[in-house]
N, C-alpha and C positions, 0 to 999 in steps of 0.2 A: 239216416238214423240207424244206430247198433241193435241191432233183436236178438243175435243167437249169443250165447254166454259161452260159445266156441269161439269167439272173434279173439286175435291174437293180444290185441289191446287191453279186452276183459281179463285173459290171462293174465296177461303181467300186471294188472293192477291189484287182483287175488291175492297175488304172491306178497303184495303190501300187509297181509294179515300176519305175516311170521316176520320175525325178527331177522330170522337170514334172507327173508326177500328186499326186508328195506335196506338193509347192508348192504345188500349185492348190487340196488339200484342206486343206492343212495338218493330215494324217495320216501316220502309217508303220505298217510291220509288223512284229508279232512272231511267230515262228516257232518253236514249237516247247515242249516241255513245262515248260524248263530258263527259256527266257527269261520266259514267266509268270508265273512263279516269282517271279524277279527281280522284276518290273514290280508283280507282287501283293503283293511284301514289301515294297513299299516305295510302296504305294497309288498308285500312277502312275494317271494318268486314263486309262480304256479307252472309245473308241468301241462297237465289233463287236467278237464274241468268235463264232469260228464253230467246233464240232466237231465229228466222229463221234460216234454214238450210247457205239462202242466205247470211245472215248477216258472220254468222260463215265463210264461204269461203273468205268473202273479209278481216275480223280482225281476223286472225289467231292468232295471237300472242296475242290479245288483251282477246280472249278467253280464250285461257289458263290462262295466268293473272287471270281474271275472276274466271275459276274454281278453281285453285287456294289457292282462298281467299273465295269462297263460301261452303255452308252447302249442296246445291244440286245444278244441273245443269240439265234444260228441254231444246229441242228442242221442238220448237213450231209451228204450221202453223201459216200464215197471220191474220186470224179468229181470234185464242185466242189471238194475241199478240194483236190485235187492242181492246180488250175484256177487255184487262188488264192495256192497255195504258190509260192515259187520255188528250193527243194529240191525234188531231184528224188522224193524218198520221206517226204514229212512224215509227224511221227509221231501225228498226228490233230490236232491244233489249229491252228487260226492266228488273232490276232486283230489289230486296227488300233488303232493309240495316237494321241494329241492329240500335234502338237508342238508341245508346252507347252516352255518355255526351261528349261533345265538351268542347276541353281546356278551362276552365273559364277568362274572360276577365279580366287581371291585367291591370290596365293603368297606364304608368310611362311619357308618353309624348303626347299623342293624343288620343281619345277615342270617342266615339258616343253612347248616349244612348237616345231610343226610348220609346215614351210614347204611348200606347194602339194604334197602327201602325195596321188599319185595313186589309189594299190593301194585300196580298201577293206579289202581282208585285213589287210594292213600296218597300216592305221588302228585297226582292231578290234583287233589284239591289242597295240599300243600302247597303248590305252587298258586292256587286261587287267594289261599288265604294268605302268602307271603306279600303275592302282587299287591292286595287289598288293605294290607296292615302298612304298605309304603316301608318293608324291605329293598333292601340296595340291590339283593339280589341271592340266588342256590345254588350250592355245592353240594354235589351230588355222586356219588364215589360210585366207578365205573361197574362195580357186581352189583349193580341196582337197577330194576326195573327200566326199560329205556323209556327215554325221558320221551321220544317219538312215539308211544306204544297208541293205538286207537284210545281206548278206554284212559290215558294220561289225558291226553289232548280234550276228551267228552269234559272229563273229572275238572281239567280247569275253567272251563264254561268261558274258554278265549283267555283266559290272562295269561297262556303260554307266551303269547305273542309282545305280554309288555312287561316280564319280570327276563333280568338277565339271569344268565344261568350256566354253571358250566361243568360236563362231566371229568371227572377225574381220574384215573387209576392209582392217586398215591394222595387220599385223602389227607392223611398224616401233614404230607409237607406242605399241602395249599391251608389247613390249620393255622399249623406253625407259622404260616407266613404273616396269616390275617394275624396271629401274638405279637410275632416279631414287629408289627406296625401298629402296635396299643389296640389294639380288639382286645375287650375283655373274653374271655373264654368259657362258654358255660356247659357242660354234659347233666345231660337229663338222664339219673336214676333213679332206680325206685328205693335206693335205700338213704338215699343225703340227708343230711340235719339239718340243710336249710331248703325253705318252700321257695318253690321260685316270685313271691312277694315278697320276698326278707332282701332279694340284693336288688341294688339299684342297677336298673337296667337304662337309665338314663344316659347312664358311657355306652361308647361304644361296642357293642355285643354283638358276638356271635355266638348262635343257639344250637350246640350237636344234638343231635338225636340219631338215637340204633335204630336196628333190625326191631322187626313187629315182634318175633317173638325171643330172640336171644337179647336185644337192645345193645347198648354201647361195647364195643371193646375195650380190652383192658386200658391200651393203649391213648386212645382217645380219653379214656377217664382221666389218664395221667397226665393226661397234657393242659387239661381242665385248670384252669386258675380257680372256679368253684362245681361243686357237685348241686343239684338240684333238684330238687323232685313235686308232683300235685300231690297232694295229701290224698288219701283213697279212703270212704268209709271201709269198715271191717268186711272181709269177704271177698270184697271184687281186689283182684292180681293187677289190673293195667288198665289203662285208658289206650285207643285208638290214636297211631302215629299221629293220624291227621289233628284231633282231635287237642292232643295235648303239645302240638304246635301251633294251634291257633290263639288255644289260652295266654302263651307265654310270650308271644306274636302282640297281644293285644294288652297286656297287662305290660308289654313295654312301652306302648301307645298311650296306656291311660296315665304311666307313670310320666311318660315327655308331653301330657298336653296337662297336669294339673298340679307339678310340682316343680 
């Protein structure tokens, strides 16, 4: 069993908490009972799987699975797991994943793609509620939150695991492509004349969304075959990235199951 949070292993698993450590391993973290799960149902490559003894006695089965599909397997005390966790109370496990590429996003009927999406929170539960709304799949342009970040991965409560998804560095052209093959094209503004219930979302669509706080570039507006926006009572400036991709997500749902 690991006890001191000097162990070399503990170290480099740490280094999972910044963005230049998973780059540099090309690893990330899983956190937690719920995202194992996930990762395990769906045989994802696992590096290290590290838990309490405690943990292990109550997910038997869940462990094996675990080891498994892992490279090594530690028992760990309380101390190093909280060490290596980046939740403040993990619930006894943490293990480290390959970042192996995630299915690339084909969009044939419904798709989401993200412009420089700072928040990780915002990210993560974008991608819960694209999984959920039975999106093809996200685009996701490469100056945006990684899409591996801890707090991505919590945020999508496991659906990382079943939406594809792929980062970009030339959002513009993977747009353009999804046009150039009849995706209708939609950017979300806050100043459009039309709400997004006035177009038929029942074609084929793809849904842009900005930055949390500048929103779409110019550029992406223009490539827009329509503009769109949520109607806002007086007073309040925006809705929550997350928040007004879900709506738009689901009002294309309610439009393809009742018209």
């Amino acid at each position: 069993m690991l006890t001191s949070i000097q162990n070399p292993l503990v170290k480099e698993i740490r280094k999972l908490h910044s963005s230049k450590g998973r780059r540099e391993q090309q690893l990330f973290l899983l956190e937690g009972t719920h995202l194992l799960e996930e990762a395990c149902g769906v045989n994802y490559p696992l590096a290290t799987v590290c838990s309490t003894p405690e943990w292990v006695e109550q997910h038997g089965k869940l462990w094996e699975l675990a080891c498994s599909l892992a490279d090594r397997t530690e028992l760990v005390n309380r101390k190093v797991l909280e060490s290596i966790a980046t939740t403040v109370q993990p619930d006894g496990i943490v293990a480290t994943a390959r970042r192996t590429a995630t299915p690339p996003a084909e969009f044939s009927t419904l798709g989401i793609a993200l412009e420089t999406i700072q928040d990780p929170g915002n990210l993560g539960a974008i991608v819960r509620t694209a999984a959920a709304a039975n999106a093809d799949g996200l685009l996701l342009s490469a100056d945006s939150a990684d899409l591996d970040h801890p707090k991505v991965l919590r945020a999508s409560a496991g659906a990382w695991f079943k939406l594809p998804m792929t980062v970009t560095p030339d959002l513009m052209a993977e747009v353009s492509r999804s046009k150039n093959r009849g995706m209708q094209i939609l950017a979300t503004v806050p100043d459009a004349t039309l709400t997004y219930w006035e177009v038929d979302l029942r074609l084929p669509t793809l849904i842009v969304l900005g930055n949390e706080g500048s929103g779409l570039s110019g550029q992406l507006r223009n490539l827009a075959d329509r503009q769109i926006q949520i109607p806002l009572s007086r007073g309040v400036e925006s809705l929550n990235v997350s928040i007004a991709s879900a709506l738009i997500l689901y009002e294309a749902q309610r439009q393809r199951s009742y018209y």
